[in-house]
MIMI-828549 format. One record per residue (C-alpha): residue in one letter; z, y negated, x negated. Coordinates in steps of 0.2 Angstrom, whole numbers, plus 5000, padded with zeros to 4 digits. Layout:
BEGIN
aZYX
...
END
This chain:
BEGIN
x504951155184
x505351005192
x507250945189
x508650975202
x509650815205
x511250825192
x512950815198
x513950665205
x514950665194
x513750635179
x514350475169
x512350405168
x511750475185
x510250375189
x510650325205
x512350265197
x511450135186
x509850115194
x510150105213
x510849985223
x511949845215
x513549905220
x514249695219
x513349535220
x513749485203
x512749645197
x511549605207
x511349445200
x511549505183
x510149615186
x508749505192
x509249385178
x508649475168
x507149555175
x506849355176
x506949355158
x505949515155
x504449465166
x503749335155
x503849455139
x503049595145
x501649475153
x501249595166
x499649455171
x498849505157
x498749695162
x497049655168
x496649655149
x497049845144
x496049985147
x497050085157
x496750015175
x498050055187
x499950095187
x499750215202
x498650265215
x499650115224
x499750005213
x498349915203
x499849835189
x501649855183
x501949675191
x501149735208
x502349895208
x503949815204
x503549685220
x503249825229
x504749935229
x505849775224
x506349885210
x507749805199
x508149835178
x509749965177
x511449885176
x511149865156
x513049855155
x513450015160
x512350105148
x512850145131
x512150045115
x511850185105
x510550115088
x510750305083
x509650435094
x510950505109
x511650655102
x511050805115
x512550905114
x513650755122
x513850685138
x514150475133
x514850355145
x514550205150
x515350105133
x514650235122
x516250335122
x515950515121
x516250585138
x516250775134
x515450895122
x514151055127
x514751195114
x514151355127
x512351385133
x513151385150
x513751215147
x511951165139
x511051235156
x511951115165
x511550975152
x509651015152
x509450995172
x510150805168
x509150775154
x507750855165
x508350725177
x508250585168
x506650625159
x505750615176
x506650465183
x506450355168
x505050395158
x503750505169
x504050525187
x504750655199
x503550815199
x503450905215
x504051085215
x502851235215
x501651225228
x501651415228
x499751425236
x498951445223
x497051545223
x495751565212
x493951595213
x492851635201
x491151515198
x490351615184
x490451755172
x489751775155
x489751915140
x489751835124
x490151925107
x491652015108
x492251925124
x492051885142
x492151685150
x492551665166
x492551485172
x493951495187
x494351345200
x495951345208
x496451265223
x498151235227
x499351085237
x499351035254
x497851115264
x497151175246
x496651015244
x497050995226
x496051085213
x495751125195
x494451185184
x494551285169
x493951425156
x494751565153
x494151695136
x494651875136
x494251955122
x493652135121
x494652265122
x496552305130
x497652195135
x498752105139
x498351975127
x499251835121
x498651675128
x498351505119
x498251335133
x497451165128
x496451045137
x494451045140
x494250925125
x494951035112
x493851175116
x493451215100
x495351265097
x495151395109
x493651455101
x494851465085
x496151565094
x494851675104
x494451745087
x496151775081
x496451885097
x497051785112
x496451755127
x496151565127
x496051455140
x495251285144
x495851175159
x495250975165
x496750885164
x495950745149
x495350615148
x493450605156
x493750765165
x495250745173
x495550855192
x497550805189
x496950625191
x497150605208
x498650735215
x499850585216
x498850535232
x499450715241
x501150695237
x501750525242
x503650575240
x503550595221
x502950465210
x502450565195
x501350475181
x499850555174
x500550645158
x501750705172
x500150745184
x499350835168
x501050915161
x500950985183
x499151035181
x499751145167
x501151245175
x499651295189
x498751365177
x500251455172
x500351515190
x498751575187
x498851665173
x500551765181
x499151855191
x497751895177
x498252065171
x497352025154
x498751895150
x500351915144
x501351815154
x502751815142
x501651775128
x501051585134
x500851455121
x500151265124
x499651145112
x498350985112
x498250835103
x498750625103
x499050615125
x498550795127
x500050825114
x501150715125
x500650825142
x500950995133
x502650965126
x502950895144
x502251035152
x503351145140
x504951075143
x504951085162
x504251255160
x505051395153
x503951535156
x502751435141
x503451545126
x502851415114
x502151235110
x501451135098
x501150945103
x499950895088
x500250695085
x500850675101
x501850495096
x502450375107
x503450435122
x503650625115
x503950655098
x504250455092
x505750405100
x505750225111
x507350155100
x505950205083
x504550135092
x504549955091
x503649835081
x504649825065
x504250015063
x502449995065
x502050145075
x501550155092
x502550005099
x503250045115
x503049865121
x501149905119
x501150065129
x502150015142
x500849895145
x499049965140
x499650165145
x500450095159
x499550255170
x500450385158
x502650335160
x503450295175
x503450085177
x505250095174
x505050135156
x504549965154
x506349895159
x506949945143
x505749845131
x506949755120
x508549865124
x507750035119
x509450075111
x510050065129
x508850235135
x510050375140
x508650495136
x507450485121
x506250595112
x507550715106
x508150775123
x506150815128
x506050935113
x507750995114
x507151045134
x506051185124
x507751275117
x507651405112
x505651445114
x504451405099
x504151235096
x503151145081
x503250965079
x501550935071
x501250785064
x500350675051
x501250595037
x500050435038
x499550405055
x499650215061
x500250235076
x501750365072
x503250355062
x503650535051
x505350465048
x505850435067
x504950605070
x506150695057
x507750615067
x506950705083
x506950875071
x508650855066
x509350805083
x508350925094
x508851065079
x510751055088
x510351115102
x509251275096
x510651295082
x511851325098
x510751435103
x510551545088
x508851495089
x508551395073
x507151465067
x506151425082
x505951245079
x504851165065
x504051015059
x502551015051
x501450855042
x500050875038
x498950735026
x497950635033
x497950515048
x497650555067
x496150655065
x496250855065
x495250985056
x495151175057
x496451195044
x497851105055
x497351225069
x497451375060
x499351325055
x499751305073
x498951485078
x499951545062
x501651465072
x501151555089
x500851725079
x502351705069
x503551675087
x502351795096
x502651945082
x500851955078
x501351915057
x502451825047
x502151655041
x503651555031
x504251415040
x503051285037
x504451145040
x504451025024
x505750865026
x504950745017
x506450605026
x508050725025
x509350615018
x511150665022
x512550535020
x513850695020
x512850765007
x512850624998
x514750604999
x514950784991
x513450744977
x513850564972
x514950574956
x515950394959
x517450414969
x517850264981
x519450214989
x518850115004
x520550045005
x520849974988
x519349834994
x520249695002
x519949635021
x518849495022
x518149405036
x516549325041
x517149145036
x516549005026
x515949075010
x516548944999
x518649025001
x519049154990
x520649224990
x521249064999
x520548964986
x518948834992
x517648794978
x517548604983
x515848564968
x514248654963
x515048704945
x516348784956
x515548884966
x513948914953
x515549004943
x515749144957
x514149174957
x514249294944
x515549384957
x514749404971
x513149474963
x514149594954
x514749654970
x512849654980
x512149754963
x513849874965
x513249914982
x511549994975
x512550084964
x512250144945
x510550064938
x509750194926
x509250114911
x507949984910
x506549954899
x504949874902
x503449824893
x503049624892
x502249564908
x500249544908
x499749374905
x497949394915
x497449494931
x496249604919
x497849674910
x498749674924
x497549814933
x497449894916
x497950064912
x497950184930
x496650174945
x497250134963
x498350284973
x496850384982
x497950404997
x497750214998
x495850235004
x496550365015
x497750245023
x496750105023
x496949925014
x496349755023
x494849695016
x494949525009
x494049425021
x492649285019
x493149165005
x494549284997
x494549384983
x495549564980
x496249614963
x497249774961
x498749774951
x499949884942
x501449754938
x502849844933
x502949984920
x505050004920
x505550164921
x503950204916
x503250194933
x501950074941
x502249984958
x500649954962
x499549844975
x498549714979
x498349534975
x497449424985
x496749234982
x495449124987
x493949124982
x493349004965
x491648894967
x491048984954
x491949154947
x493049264954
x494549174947
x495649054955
x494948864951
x496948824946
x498548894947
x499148964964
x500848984972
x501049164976
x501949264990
x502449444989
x502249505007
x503749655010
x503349765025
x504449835037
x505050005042
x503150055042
x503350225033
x501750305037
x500850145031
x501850065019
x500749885016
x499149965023
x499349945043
x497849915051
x497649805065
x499549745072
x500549755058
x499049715045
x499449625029
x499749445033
x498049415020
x497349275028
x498949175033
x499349155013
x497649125008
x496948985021
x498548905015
x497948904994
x499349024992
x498749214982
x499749354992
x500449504983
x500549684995
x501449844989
x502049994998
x503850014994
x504750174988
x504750315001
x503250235012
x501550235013
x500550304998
x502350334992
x503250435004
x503350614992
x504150474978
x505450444988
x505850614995
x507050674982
x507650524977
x509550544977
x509250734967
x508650624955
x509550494955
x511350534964
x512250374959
x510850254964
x510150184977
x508350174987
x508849994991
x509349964973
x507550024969
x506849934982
x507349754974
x506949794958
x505149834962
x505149674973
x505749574958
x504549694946
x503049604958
x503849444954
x503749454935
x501949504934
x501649364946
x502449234934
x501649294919
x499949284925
x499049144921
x498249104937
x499949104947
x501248944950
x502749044941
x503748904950
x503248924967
x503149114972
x504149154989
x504549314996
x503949365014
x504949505023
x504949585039
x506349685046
x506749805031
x505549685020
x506449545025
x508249635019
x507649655003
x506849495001
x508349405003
x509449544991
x508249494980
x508149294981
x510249304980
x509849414964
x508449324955
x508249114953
x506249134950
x505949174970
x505748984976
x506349034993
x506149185006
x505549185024
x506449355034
x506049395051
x507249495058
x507949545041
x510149535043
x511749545053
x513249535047
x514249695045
x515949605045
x516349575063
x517849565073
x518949685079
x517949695096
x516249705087
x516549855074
x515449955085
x513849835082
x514749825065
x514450005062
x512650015068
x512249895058
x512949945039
x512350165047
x510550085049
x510550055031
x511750185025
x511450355038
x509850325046
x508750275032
x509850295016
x509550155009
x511150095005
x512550235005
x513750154997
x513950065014
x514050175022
x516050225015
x516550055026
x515650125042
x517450095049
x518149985040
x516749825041
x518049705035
x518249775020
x516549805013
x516249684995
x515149555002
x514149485017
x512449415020
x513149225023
x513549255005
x511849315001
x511149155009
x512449064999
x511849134984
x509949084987
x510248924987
x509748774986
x508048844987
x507348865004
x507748995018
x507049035035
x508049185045
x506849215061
x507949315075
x507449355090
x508449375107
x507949565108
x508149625091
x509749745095
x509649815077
x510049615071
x510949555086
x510549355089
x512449285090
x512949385075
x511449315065
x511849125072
x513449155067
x513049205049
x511849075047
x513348945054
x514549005040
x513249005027
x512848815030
x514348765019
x513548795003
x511848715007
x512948545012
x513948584997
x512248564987
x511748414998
x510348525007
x510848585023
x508848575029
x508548705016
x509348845028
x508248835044
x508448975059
x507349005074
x508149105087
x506549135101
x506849205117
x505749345111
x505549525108
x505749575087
x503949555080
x502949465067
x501349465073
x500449375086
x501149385103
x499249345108
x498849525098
x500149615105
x499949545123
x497849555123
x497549365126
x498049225140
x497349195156
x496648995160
x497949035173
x499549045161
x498849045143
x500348965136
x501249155139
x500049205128
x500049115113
x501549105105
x501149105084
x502449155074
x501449215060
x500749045056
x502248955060
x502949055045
x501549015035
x501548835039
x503548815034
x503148915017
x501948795015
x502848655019
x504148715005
x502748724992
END
């Protein structure tokens, strides 16, 4: 049900942060930067989505905010948090953990805040029950082994709103178990009318939608349509209280993609709904805001907030670019359900979903029902595949809602494909690292070494060595290595296996008009293939080049449902490379895309090493069949990265002289900072070490930045003189702006040392993190303003790899 208002006291009341400006300067502060957000959100192009209107009075986000005069939240007084809130602690305004929930009595009084918050900032206050509910019923019909009755309820002020749906009863005594979904998933009622519940049907979807509309007859309340529908559902739960073929205490909901949003809604303000499944629900329910950016090529907030604009509360939108500033995410929606049945179900290679920020909602929300000695209650299932359903997935969600409705047994069909554990890696790892025998060290010029300054190129060419030593250190113990010879022509280099199969399932760009596609195999070490695809323009006359090509391997970003093979935003950048003469290698790295189950038990394999260490060595595996082809410029092939591409891109350029330079878009922070900074510190080396477990050897300096081996203005040292463009955003919290600049600054030594200080090139946009088109993300200018619309940063990549070459 709708949430009461939390107490006064509560450190991130909403009122507190979001009301009034309690001073001038806050004031100020506050229409700064909705100053500054305005022209990156582009609320003028809202015309251009397909959803039409914010609210029944408001045609656009831009037309609401004028409206109500609404202001961003005081930014300043809401934790930074890069990791998801913890559910179990109230946070203060710094971040500082305010208090800890360790009763259910304390977690009741937790829930109605997050209950609070949930409405205020994602989906709008709900009205309470109306508690005039009727129904009448407009037919009636025997079928095999069941009776339908199609019901409308009337309900609100006067009666005026209404909803239509279906309700099956099978034959025989009841009460039954019931099983809610939406009108357009019909055919999963059918599916659990035969397996013995009473099923029930109600238009709250898309194209059949009575919830549409109730926002007009409650003025005072400003909920959004997954709100409105979520609302619709707990009517029919009303309804249902007075059927005497239901079992009211045997409710479960569950629909699919925005019908999986509004049942894990309607759940968690509802706890007479026993159980829930929210199948691919994505974006703004299971994929938390601070995981749903463009670097992880999922659903993308920022696009949402815009084209979805009818579905989250407007406010939503103030936190595009300072998601890590949400007090309420994902994690506290599904912890709402605690302890009723809940199953996260999921695809592992949807495009518009990450599995891996999914599996941090598991593990977070998994607290709460753990306090509750309800642990079993909550699971995660993937299913293969992309968006789409089939029976199969159906029947594993009515095998859930027997299972926590005592109608069989069925083993918990939770399987952690993205489960690494930093303390379980501390226990497993066999080295044993004293943090304090590394010496402090500061972000400073990279040519001093223990107070000595390496004043030539020979000088500082000799500690090279050094510092490599300590980046390979950090990926810890290499298995051994042996390789075959690289192929000397693309027909050997596809030799010997056939493309992944889940690559057609996930999709792979087309090469377009004039460009050719070979797929390649290119490294056998370890006795394993790293495959993809190469692609070049097209010959006049064969389907080889006409000479030899400069080449760039294309790394990709946290995209782990995808890998390389995104479709749409976030598609392999084919086109860029090749109108430029350049051949362009895509892979999917380990643990993404087609190989997400390679990555799963990585460190049970290999305890000592390092998915990042991996990571580079397949990117310089990519290189070396690159230079041994006969077609390919071995002196001119670059690396491309974005995000968690671009970080391994530049390990690898510092590691291996054959990369002619490297482009990285939002690919590095520091992790030494000051003594004021070791909180952005920690978020930084815990994205690399906790979050993703890349890198856990970092992860032993969480708390000690100062001390860990090197830094990345030595990694920029140690690429050059070759070429290197660092492309950070204003809104990139994960690689905060200042801290890159001042990186970069430090790093310029060596490049003037080697009399090349253009060679080290930084653009620092007023922008949000991306790679693609701001024209793709935003949907097009507008002859009024079109130059808000056409920022091009993927060809002014292009153009300055080109330039190099």
């Amino acid at each position: 049900m709708p949430a009461d208002t939390p107490p006064d006291d509560y450190p991130l009341h909403p009122e507190r942060i979001h009301g009034q400006p309690s001073s001038a300067q806050e004031r100020q502060r506050r229409r700064d930067y909705l100053d500054e957000l305005r022209p990156l959100l582009a609320p003028e192009a809202d015309e251009y989505g397909s959803d039409p209107r914010v609210s029944h009075r408001d045609d656009s986000w831009l037309e609401w905010q004028e409206r109500t005069g609404e202001l961003p939240p005081d930014f300043e007084r809401l934790p930074a948090l890069a990791e998801l809130p913890d559910p179990l602690v109230q946070y203060g305004p710094g971040g500082e953990r305010h208090a800890e929930v360790t009763t259910r009595k304390e977690w009741e009084q937790q829930r109605d805040r997050y209950k609070h918050q949930l409405e205020h900032w994602l989906y709008g206050r709900m009205p309470p029950a109306p508690g005039n509910v009727r129904a009448s019923d407009l037919d009636s019909r025997s079928v095999e082994g069941a009776t339908i009755r199609d019901v409308r309820l009337e309900f609100g002020p006067n009666h005026d709103l209404t909803l239509d749906l279906e309700l099956m009863v099978p034959d025989g005594e009841g009460p039954f178990p019931v099983f809610m979904t939406q009108w357009n998933h019909r055919k999963w009622a059918l599916l659990a009318l035969q397996r013995g519940y009473a099923a029930v049907v109600y238009a709250a979807a898309d194209a059949r939608d009575d919830a549409a509309d109730y926002g007009e007859y409650y003025p005072d309340y400003d909920f959004q349509l997954l709100a409105r529908r979520a609302w619709a559902a707990h009517r029919v739960v009303d309804y249902l209280e007075t059927v005497p073929e239901a079992d009211d205490d045997q409710i479960a909901i569950t629909g699919a993609s925005r019908n999986g949003k509004q049942s894990l809604i309607a759940a968690a303000f509802d706890d007479r709904i026993a159980a829930v499944a929210p199948c691919s629900a994505g974006s703004g329910a299971v994929v938390p805001a601070r995981f749903d950016r463009d670097d992880c090529y999922a659903g993308d907030m920022s696009v949402h907030a815009r084209l979805r604009r009818s579905w989250f509360h407007p406010r939503w939108r103030f936190f595009v670019g300072r998601e890590n500033r949400l007090p309420v995410d994902a994690n506290h929606l599904v912890s709402l359900v605690a302890p009723r049945a809940c199953l996260v179900h999921t695809a592992l290679n949807e495009r518009t979903t990450s599995a891996w920020a999914v599996a941090q909602v598991y593990h977070s929300a998994n607290s709460v029902y753990d306090l509750l000695d309800a642990g079993d209650r909550l699971a995660l299932q993937y299913r293969q595949g992309r968006h789409a359903r089939t029976t199969r997935d159906i029947h594993q969600i009515l095998d859930f809602f027997d299972d926590a409705f005592g109608r069989g047994e069925y083993d918990d069909p939770t399987r952690l494909y993205h489960d690494f554990s930093f303390e379980e890696w501390c226990r497993t790892a066999a080295d044993d690292i004293d943090v304090a025998e590394f010496p402090e060290r500061g972000l400073e010029d990279p040519l001093l070494d223990d107070g000595t300054r390496a004043e030539t190129i020979e000088e500082w060419a000799d500690r090279k060595s050094t510092l490599r030593d300590r980046i390979r250190w950090s990926f810890g113990e290499r298995p051994p290595r042996a390789s075959d010879p690289p192929a000397s022509s693309l027909e050997e280099a596809g030799r010997g296996g056939k493309p992944d199969y889940l690559a057609d399932v996930i999709g792979r760009p087309d090469p377009p008009d004039g460009v050719e596609k070979r797929w390649l195999s290119p490294s056998r070490t370890y006795g394993e293939r790293v495959e993809g695809d190469l692609y070049y323009p097209q010959s006049t006359d064969s389907d080889r080049p006409d000479e030899r090509l400069p080449a760039i391997v294309w790394l990709h970003p946290y995209a782990y449902n995808t890998g390389s093979g995104a479709g749409g935003r976030g598609q392999v950048p084919v086109e860029g490379a090749t109108d430029r003469g350049f051949a362009l290698y895509a892979y999917d790295q380990l643990g993404f895309g087609t190989r997400i189950e390679e990555g799963e038990r990585f460190y049970e394999r290999h305890p000592n090493w390092s998915k990042m260490g991996k990571l580079v060595d397949d990117a310089l595996a990519a290189v070396e069949t690159l230079s041994g082809l006969e077609c390919i410029d071995s002196d001119r092939i670059f690396v491309l990265g974005y995000s968690l591409g671009a970080t391994v891109g530049l390990y690898a350029a510092a590691l291996d002289e054959r990369i002619a330079g490297v482009a990285s878009v939002g690919g590095f922070a520091p992790f030494r900072t000051s003594d004021s900074e070791t909180e952005r510190a920690n978020a930084v080396i815990g994205r690399l070490s906790h979050m993703h477990g890349l890198q856990p050897r970092l992860g032993l300096f969480r708390d000690d930045p100062e001390r860990v081996p090197f830094d990345f203005h030595e990694v920029l040292g140690l690429i050059t003189p070759r070429p290197t463009l660092a492309v950070a955003p204003s809104l990139d919290w994960t690689h905060p702006q200042a801290d890159v600049l001042r990186c970069v600054s430090e790093a310029r030594s060596v490049y003037d040392l080697y009399g090349v200080p253009e060679a080290l090139e930084v653009r620092a946009p007023d922008d949000l993190l991306s790679f693609d088109y701001h024209e793709a993300r935003l949907g097009g200018g507008s002859e009024e303003s079109p130059e808000a619309f056409s920022t091009d940063r993927r060809d002014a990549i292009f153009d300055w790899i080109a330039d190099q070459a």
